[in-house]
C-alpha positions as a Markdown table, in Angstrom:
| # | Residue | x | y | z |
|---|---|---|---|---|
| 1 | Unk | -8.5 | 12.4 | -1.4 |
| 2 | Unk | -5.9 | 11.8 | 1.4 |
| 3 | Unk | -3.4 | 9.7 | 1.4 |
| 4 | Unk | -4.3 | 7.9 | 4.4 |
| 5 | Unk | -8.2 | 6.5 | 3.2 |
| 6 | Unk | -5.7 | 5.2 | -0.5 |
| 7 | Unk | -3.1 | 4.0 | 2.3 |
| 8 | Unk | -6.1 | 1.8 | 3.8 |
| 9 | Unk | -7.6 | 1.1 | 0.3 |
| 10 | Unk | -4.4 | -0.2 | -1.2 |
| 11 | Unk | -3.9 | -2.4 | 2.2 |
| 12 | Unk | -7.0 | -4.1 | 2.0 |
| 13 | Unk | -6.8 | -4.5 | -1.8 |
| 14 | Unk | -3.8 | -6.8 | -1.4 |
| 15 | Unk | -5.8 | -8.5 | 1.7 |
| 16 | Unk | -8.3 | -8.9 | -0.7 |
| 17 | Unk | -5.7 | -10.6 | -3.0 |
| 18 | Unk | -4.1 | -12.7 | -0.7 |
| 19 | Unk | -7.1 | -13.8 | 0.5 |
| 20 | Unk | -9.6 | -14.5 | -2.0 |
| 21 | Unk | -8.5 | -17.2 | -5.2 |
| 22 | Unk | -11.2 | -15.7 | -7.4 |
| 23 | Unk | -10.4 | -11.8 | -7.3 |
| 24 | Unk | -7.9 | -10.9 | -9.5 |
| 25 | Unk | -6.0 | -8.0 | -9.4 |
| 26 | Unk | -7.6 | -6.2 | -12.1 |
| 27 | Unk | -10.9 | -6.9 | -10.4 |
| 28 | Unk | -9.2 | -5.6 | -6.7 |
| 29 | Unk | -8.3 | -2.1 | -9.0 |
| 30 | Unk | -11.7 | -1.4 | -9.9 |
| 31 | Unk | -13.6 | -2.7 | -6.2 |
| 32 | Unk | -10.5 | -0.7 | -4.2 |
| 33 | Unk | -10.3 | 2.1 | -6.8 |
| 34 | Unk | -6.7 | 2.2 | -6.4 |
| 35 | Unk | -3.5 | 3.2 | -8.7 |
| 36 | Unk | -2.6 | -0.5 | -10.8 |
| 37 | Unk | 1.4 | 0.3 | -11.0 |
| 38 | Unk | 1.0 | 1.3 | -7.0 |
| 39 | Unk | -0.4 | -2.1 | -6.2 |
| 40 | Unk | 2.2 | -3.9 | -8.3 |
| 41 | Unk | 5.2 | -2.6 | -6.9 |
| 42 | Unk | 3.4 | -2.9 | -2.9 |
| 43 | Unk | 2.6 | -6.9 | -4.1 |
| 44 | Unk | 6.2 | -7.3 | -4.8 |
| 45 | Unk | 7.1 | -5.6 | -2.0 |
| 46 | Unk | 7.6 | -1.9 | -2.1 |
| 47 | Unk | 7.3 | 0.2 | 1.0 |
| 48 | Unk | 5.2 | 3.0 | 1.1 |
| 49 | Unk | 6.3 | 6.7 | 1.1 |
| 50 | Unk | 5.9 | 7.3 | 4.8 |
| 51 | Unk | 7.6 | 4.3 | 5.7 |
| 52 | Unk | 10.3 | 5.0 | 3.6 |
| 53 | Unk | 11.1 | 8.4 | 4.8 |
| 54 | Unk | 11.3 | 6.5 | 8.4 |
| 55 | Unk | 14.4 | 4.5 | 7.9 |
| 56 | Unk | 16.2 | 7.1 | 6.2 |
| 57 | Unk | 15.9 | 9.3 | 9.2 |
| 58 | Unk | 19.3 | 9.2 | 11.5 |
| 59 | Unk | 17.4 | 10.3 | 14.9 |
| 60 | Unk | 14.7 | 9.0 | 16.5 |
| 61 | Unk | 12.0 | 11.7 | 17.9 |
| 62 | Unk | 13.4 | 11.2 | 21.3 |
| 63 | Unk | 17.4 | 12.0 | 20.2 |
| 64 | Unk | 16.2 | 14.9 | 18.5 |
């Protein structure tokens, strides 16, 4: 399993979420088949790994 296609899974499991009043996010674990403490920190707003290895860089690919 990449880590892109759970990237795109966890995104639209909060969609989902956000979205619908009646899924919860129990039910959004099981449809989206996605890690339950990974989609509670990214609710409360916790950036991905990708994105966080981003800011910490110093140059951009253009400086480099």
């Amino acid at each position: 399993m990449s880590f892109q296609t759970q990237e795109a899974r966890i995104i639209l499991a909060i969609e989902a979420i956000r979205t619908s009043k009646k899924l919860s996010r129990r039910k959004a674990i099981k449809v989206y088949n996605v890690p339950k403490s990974t989609l509670r920190l990214r609710i409360n707003g916790a950036t991905s790994l990708p994105e966080r290895r981003l800011a910490n860089t110093n140059l951009n690919e253009l400086e480099e």
